[in-house]
C-alpha positions in Angstrom: 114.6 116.9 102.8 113.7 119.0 99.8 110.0 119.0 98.5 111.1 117.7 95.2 112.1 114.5 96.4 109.3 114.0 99.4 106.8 112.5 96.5 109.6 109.7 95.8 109.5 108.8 99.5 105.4 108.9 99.0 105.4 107.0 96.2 107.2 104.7 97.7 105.3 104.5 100.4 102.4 104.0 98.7 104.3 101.3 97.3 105.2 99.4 100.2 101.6 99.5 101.7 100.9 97.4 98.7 103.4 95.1 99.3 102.8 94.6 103.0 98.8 93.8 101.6 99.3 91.6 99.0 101.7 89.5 100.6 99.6 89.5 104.0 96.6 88.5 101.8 98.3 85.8 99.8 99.0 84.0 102.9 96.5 84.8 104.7 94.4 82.9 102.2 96.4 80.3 101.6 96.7 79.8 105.0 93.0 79.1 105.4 91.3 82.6 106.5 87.7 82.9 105.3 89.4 85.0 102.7 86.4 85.5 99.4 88.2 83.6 96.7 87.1 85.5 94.3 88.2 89.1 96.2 91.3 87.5 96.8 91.9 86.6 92.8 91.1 90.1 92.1 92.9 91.9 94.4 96.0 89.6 94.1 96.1 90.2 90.6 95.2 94.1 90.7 97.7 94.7 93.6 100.8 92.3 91.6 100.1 94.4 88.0 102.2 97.3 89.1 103.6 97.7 92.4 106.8 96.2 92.3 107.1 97.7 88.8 106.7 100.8 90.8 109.8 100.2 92.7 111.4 99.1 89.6 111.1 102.2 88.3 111.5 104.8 91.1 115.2 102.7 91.2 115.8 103.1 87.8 115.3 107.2 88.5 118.8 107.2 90.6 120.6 104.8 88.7 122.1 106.8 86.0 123.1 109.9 88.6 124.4 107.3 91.5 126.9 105.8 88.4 128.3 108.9 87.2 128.8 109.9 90.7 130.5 106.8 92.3 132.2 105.3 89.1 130.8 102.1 87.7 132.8 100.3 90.3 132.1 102.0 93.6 128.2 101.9 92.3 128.4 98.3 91.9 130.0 97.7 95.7 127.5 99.8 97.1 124.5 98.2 95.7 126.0 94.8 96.8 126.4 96.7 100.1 123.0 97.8 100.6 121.2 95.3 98.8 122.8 91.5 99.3 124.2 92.3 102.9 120.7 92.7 104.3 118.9 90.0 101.4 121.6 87.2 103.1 120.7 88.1 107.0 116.7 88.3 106.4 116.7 85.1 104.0 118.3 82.9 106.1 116.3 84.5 109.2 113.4 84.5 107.8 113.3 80.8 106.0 115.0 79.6 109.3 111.8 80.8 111.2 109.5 79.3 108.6 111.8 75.8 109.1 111.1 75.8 112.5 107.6 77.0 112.4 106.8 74.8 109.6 103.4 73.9 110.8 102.6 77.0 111.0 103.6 78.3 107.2 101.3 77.6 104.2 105.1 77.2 102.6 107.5 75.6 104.9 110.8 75.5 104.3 113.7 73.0 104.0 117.9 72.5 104.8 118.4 72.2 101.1 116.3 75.5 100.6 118.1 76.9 103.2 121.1 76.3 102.1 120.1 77.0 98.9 119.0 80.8 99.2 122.8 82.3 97.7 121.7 81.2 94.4 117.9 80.9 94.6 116.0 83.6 96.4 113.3 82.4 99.3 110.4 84.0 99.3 109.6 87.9 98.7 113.3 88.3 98.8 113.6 87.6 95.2 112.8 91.0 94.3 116.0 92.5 96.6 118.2 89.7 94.5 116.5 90.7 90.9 116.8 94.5 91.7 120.8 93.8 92.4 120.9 91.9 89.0 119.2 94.8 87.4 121.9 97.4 88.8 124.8 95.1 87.7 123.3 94.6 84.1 123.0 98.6 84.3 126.4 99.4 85.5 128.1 96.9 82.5 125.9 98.6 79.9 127.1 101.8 80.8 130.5 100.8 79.8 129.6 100.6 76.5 129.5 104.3 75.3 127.2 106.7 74.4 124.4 104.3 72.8 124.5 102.7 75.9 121.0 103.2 76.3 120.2 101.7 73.2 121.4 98.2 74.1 119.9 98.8 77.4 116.7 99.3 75.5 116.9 96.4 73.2 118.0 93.9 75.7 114.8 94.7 78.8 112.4 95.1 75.6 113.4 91.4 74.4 113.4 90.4 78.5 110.2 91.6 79.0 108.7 90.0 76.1 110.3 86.4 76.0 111.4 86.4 79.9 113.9 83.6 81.6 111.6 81.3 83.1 114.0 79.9 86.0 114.0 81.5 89.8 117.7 80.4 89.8 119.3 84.2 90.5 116.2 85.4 90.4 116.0 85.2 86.9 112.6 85.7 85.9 112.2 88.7 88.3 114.9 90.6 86.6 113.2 89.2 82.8 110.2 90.7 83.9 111.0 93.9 85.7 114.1 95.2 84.1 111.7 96.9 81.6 109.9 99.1 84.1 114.1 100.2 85.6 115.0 100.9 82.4 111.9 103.4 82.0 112.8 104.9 85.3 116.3 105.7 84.0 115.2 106.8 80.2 112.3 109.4 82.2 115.1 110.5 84.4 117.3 110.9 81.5 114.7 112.4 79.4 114.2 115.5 81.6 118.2 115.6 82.1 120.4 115.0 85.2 119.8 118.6 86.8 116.8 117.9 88.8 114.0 119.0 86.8 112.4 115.9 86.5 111.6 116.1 90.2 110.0 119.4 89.6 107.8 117.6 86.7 104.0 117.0 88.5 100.9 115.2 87.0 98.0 117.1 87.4 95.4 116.2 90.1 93.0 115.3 87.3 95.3 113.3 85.0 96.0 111.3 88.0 91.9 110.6 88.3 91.6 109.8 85.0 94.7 107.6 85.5 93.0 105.9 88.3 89.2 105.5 87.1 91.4 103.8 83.7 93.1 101.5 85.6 90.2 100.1 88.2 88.1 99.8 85.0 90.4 98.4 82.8 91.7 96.3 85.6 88.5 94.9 86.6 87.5 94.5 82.6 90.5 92.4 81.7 90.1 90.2 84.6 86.7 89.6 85.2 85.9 89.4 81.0 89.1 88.4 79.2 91.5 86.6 81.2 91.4 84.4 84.2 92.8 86.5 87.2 96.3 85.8 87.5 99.6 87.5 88.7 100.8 88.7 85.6 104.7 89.1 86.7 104.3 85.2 85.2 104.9 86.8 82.0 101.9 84.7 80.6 100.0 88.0 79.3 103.1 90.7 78.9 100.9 93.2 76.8 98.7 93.5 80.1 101.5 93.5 82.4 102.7 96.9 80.6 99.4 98.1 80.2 98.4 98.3 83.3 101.7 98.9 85.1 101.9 102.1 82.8 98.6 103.3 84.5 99.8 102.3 88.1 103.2 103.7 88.3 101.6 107.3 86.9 99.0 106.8 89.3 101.1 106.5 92.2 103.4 109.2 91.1 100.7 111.7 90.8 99.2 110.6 94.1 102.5 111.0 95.9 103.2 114.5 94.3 99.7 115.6 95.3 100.1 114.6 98.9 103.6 115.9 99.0 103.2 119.1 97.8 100.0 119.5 100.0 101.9 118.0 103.1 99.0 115.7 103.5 99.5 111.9 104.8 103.0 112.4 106.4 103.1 109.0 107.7 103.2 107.9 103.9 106.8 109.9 103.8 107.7 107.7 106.8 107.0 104.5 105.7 108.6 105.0 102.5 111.9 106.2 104.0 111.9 103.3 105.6 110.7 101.0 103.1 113.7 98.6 102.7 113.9 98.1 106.4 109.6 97.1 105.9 110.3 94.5 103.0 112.8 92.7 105.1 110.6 92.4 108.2 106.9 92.4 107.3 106.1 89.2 106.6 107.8 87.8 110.2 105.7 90.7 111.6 102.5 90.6 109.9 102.7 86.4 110.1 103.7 86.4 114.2 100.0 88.9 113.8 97.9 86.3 112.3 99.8 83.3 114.4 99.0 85.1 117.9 95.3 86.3 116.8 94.4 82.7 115.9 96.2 80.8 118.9 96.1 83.1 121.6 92.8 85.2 120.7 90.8 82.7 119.0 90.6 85.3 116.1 89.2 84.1 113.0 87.6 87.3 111.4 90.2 88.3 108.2 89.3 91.8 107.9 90.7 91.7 111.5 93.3 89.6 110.5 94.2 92.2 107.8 94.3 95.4 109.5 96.2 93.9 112.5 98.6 92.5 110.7 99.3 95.1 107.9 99.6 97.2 110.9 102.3 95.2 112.3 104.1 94.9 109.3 104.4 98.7 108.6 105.6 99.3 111.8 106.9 96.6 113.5 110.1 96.6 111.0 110.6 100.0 111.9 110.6 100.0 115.5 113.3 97.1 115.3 115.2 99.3 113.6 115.0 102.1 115.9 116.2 99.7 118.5 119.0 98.5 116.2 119.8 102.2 116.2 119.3 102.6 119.8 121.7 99.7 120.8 124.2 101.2 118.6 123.9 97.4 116.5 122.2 98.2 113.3 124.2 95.0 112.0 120.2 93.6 111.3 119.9 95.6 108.4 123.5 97.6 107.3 127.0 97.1 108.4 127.3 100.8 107.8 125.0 103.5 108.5 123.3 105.3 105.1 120.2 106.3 104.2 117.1 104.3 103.9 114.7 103.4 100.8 114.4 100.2 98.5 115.7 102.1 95.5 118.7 103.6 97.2 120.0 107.3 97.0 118.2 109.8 96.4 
């Protein structure tokens, strides 16, 4: 792999860290771990401002190049290839687990859920089914011509701002981050289609100042003018943006930095395998907390935390070296191609 696209698998890593936390916190706490509430609030809502905007837009990066390549209908079957194959398996696996281990899930699940989960995502799988709708409404725009971009524009700005409030298709996921794909394809588009854009780095201080802005700005708009809150509810969307336009930057300069230093190599890992991480973590970094309590009496939740963030960076990706191993990687692909929630590279 070329140094000019490490700092996407970084960022992405970086990325997927913060999913494995938040989602581990979230239920940890609602789960009853002597979680602070008022940490929890905070980080819940710092964590939820940007990340999966930063995988919205590091798949809006590849979109444009992956069309022109492929044609708009080979793009289309392979997003529905790696995308809905593996969101199908894991929902029904996963929500099947949480039916059966009901009292042992904050959430539970049901049959009619269940059966439910073509149409109306389960869990943290709703961002797999939103990021499919995102590259279907991209691949229709581009037939359109040359202003293409312009309806593409106008349509995620008027999302973004009055969003579909229904998790029916994963509706208000796409409302909310179709914006920050967009932005991914007009900065890819921006610096042209010949790889320069990967060659484009944030300086080490901007990234700083990028950082210090965010935590202060972060902690000033939730501890002194709104109530913390997620805001992917599309309650405050002038704060979303705000503060999702210091993350993303932030991230991105982080992951350049450590790429082009060739520090933190295990970031480059995990965000190779970042797909294969979303799809398992939260059996992995649940089955964590379940054995801690019941088997080791284990109450502590910064213990609960790292043991189980732990297990769901890696436990995914041992499976699916096994998978590999066995020659039956069926779990995740029913073809063999690289890895990576965003796609090619």
């Amino acid at each position: 792999m070329t140094q000019r696209t490490d700092w996407v698998d970084y960022a992405k890593g970086i990325g997927i860290i913060l999913v494995v936390y938040g989602h581990l916190l979230s239920s940890g706490f609602h789960a009853g771990l002597a979680v602070p509430e008022h940490f929890f609030l905070l980080s819940d809502s710092l964590v939820y401002s940007f990340h999966m905007p930063l995988f919205f837009f590091l798949a809006g990066l590849f979109a444009g190049q992956s069309c022109r390549n492929r044609g708009v209908k080979a793009f289309l079957v392979n997003k529905l290839e790696i995308i809905a194959y593996p969101y199908l398996i894991w929902s029904f696996f996963q929500a099947s687990v949480e039916l059966a281990f009901a009292s042992q899930s904050f959430r539970g699940a049901t049959y009619g859920q269940l059966l439910a989960i073509p149409y109306l995502p389960w869990s943290q799988f709703w961002f797999l089914y939103a990021l499919l709708a995102m590259y279907v409404a991209f691949g229709m725009f581009s037939l359109l011509g040359k202003y293409f971009h312009v309806f593409l524009c106008i349509t995620a700005a008027i999302l973004f701002l009055w969003p579909i409030n229904s998790e029916v298709m994963a509706m208000h996921g796409f409302s909310t981050g179709f914006l920050f794909f967009v932005i991914g394809v007009l900065a890819k588009e921006f610096f042209g289609t010949s790889g320069k854009m990967m060659q484009k780095t944030i300086p080490p201080v901007i990234t700083l100042v990028f950082l210090f802005i965010f935590a202060g700005s972060g902690w000033y708009i939730f501890e002194r003018v709104i109530a913390p809150t997620r805001l992917t509810d599309g309650s405050h969307p002038f704060y979303f943006l705000y503060l999702a336009g210091l993350g993303i930057p932030m991230c991105v300069g982080l992951a350049q930095y450590l790429a082009a230093k060739k520090w933190c190599g295990m970031l480059r890992i995990l965000g190779r395998y970042s797909l294969q991480i979303y799809l398992v973590h939260m059996l992995a970094g649940v089955g964590a907390r379940i054995i801690l309590l019941n088997i080791f009496q284990v109450n502590n939740p910064l213990v609960h935390m790292i043991v189980g963030v732990g297990a769901g960076l890696t436990v995914p990706i041992f499976l699916y070296r096994v998978t590999l191993k066995m020659n039956f990687p069926y779990l995740f692909t029913w073809r063999l191609r690289a890895t990576g929630i965003e796609g090619e590279q």
